[in-house]
Residue frames as qw, qx, qy, qz and C-alpha x, y, z in Angstrom:
[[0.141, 0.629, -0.145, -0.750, -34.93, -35.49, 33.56],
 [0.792, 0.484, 0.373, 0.008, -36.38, -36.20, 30.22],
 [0.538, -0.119, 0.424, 0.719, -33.73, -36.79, 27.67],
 [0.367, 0.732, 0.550, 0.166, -35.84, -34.88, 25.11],
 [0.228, -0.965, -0.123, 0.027, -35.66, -31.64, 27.29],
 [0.698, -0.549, 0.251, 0.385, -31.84, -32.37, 27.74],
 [0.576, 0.362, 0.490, 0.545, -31.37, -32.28, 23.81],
 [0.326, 0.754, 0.408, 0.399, -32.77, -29.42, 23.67],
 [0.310, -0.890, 0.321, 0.099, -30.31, -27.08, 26.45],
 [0.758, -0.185, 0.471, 0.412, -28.07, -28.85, 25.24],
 [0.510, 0.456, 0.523, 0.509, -28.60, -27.78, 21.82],
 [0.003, -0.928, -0.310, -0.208, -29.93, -23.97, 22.94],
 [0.622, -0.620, 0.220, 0.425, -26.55, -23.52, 25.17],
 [0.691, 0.015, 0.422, 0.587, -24.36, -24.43, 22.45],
 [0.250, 0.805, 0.420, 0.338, -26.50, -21.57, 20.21],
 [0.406, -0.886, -0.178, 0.135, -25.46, -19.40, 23.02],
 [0.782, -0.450, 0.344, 0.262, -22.44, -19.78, 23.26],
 [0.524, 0.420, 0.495, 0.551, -21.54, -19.83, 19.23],
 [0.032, 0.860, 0.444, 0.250, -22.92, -16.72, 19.35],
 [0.509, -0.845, 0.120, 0.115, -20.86, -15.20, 21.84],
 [0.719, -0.127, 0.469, 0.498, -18.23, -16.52, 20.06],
 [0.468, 0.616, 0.526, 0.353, -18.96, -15.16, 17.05],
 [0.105, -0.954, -0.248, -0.129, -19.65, -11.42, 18.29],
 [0.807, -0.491, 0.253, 0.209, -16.47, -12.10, 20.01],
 [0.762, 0.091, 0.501, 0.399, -14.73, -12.53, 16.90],
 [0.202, 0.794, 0.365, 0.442, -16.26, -9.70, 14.81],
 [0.255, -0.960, 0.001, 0.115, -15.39, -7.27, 17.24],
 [0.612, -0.491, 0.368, 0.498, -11.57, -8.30, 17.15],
 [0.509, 0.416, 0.404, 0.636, -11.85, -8.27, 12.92],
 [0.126, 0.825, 0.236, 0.497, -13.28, -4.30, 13.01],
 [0.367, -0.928, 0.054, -0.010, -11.67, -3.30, 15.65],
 [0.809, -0.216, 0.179, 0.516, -7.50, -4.55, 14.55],
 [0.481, 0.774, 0.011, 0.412, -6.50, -1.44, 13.06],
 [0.713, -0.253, -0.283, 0.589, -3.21, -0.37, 14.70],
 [0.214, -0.927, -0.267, 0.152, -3.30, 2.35, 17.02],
 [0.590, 0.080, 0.033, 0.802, -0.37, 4.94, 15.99],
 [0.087, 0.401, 0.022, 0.912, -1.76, 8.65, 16.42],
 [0.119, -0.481, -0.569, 0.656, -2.95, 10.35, 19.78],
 [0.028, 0.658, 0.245, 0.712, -5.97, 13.52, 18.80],
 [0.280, -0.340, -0.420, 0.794, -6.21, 15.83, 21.20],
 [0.083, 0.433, 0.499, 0.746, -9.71, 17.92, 21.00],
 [0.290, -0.203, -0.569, 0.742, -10.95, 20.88, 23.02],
 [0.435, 0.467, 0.391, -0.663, -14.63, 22.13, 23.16],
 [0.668, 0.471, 0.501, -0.284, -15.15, 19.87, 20.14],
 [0.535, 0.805, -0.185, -0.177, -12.81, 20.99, 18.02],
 [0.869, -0.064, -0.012, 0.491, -9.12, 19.13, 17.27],
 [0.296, -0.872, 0.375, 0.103, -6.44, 21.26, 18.87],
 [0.081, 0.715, -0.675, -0.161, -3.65, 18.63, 17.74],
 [0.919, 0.317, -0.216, -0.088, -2.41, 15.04, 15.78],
 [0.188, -0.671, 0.716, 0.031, 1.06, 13.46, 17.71],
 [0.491, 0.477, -0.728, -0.029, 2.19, 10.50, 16.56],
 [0.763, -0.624, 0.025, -0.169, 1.78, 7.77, 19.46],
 [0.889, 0.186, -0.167, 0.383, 5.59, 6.49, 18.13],
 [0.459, 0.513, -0.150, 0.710, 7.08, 9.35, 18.99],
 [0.531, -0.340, -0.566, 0.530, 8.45, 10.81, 22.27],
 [0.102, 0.533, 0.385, 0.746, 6.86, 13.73, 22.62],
 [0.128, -0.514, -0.610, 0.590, 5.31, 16.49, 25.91],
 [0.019, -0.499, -0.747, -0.439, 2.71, 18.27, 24.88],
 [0.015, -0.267, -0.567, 0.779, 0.98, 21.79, 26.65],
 [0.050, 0.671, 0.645, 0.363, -2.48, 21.86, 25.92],
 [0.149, -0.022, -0.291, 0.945, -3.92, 25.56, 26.63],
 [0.012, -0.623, -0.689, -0.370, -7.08, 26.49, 27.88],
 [0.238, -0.945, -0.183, -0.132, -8.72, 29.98, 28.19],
 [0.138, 0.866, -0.425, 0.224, -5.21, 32.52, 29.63],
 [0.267, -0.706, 0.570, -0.326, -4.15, 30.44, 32.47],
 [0.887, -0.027, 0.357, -0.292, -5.45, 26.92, 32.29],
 [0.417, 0.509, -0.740, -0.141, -3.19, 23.69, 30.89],
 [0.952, -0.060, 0.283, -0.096, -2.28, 20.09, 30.59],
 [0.078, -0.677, 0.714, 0.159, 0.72, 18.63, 29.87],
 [0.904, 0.202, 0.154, -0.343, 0.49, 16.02, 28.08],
 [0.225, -0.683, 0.668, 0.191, 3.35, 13.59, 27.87],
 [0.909, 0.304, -0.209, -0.196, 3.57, 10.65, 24.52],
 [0.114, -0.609, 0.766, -0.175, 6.35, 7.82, 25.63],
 [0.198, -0.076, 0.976, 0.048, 6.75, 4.33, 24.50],
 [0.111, -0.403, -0.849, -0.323, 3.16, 3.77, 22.67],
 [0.201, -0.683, -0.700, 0.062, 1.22, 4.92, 25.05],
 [0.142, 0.565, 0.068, 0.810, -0.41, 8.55, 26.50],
 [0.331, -0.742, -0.489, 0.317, -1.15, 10.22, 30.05],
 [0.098, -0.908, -0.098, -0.395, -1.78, 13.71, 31.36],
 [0.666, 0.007, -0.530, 0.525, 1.05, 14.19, 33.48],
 [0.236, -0.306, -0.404, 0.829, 0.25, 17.61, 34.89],
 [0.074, -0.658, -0.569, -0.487, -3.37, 20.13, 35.00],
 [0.040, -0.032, 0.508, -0.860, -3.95, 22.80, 36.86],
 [0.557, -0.436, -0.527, -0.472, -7.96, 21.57, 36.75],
 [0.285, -0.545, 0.474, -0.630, -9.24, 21.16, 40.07],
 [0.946, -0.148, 0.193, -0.213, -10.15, 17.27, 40.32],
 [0.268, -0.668, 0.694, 0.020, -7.19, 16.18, 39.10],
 [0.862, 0.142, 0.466, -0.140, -9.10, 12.71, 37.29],
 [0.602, 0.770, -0.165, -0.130, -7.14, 13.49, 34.35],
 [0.046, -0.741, 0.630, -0.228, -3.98, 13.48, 36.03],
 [0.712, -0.241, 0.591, -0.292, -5.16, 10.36, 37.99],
 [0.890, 0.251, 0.079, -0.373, -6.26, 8.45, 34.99],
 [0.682, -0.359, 0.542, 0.333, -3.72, 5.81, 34.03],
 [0.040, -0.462, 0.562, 0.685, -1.82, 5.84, 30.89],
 [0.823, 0.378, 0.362, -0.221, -3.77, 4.76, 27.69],
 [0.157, -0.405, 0.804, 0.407, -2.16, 3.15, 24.57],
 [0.296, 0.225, 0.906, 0.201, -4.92, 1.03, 22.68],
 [0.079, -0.178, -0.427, -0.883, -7.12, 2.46, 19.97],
 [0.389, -0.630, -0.553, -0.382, -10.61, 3.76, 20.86],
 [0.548, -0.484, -0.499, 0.466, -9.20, 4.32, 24.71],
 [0.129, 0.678, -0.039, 0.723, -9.35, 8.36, 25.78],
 [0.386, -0.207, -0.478, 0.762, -8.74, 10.64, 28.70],
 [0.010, 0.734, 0.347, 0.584, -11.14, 13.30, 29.19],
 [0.237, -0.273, -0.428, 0.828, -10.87, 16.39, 31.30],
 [0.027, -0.739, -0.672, -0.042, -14.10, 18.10, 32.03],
 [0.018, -0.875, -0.266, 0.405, -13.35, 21.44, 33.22],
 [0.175, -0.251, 0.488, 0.818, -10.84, 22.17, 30.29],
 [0.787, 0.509, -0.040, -0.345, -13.39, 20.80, 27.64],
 [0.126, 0.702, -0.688, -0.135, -10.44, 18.46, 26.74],
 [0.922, 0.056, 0.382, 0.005, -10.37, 14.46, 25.21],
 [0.035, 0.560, -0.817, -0.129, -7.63, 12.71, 24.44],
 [0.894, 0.088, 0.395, -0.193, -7.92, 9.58, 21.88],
 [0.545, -0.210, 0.760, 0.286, -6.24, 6.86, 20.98],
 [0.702, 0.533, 0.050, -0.469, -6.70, 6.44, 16.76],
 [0.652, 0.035, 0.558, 0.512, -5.37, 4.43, 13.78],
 [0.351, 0.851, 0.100, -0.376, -5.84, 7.29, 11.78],
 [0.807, 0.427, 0.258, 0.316, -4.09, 6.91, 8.41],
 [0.437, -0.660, 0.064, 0.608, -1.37, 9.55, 9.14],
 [0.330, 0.090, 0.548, 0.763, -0.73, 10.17, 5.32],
 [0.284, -0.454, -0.562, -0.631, -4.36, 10.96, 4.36],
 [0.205, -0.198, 0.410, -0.866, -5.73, 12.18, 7.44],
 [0.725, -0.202, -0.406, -0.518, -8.75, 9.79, 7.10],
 [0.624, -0.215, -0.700, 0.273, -9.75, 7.11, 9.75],
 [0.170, 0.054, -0.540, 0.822, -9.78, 7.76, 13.69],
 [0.155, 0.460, 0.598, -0.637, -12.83, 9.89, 15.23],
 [0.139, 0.579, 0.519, 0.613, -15.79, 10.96, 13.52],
 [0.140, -0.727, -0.098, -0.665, -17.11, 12.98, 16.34],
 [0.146, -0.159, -0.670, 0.711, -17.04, 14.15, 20.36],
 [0.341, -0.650, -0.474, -0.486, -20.16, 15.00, 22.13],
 [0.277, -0.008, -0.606, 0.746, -20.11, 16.60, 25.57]]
């Protein structure tokens, strides 16, 4: 193999690599904002703001008959009980880290993790699309 050729993967790898690194990094700086408030928004609109500190069960309502229970506990958040008919909500495993959500389709219903500035309402989601 010609050393030339070797210099130069050698040298394009490393680029790689750096790079990956790098991107790597940057995500972790814009993304460290601690996660402390669950939103809860239903056909697009926020329905409610909980605290993620705080211990807390939740009944979302949709349309006369339709719900979700929604249960905050130790950091983190899960649907515990829906009367939907798939049940993926229910299934989905607790979340707890900022940006992470639960969505239930036939409610209209997403549940996300934010760092929203709890004082000044700023920070967190700008928008849902469905």
């Amino acid at each position: 193999m010609n050393k030339e050729k070797l210099k130069h993967d050698v040298i394009f790898l490393s680029a790689v690599i750096l790079t990956a690194f790098l991107i790597w990094l940057g995500y972790g700086v814009i993304n460290n904002g601690k996660a402390n408030m669950v939103i809860v928004s239903q056909d697009g609109e926020v329905v409610g703001r909980y605290p993620l500190s705080e211990e807390k069960i939740a009944t979302i309502t949709y349309g006369e008959n339709e719900y979700n229970l929604l249960h905050i506990s130790d950091g983190s958040v899960y649907i515990m009980e829906a009367d939907c008919p798939d049940q993926i909500c229910v299934d989905h495993k607790p979340i707890s880290q900022k940006g992470e959500s639960i969505i239930c389709l036939p409610h209209k219903l997403a549940v996300q993790i934010s760092s929203e500035d709890m004082r000044s309402g700023e920070g967190g989601i700008d928008a849902f699309t469905y």
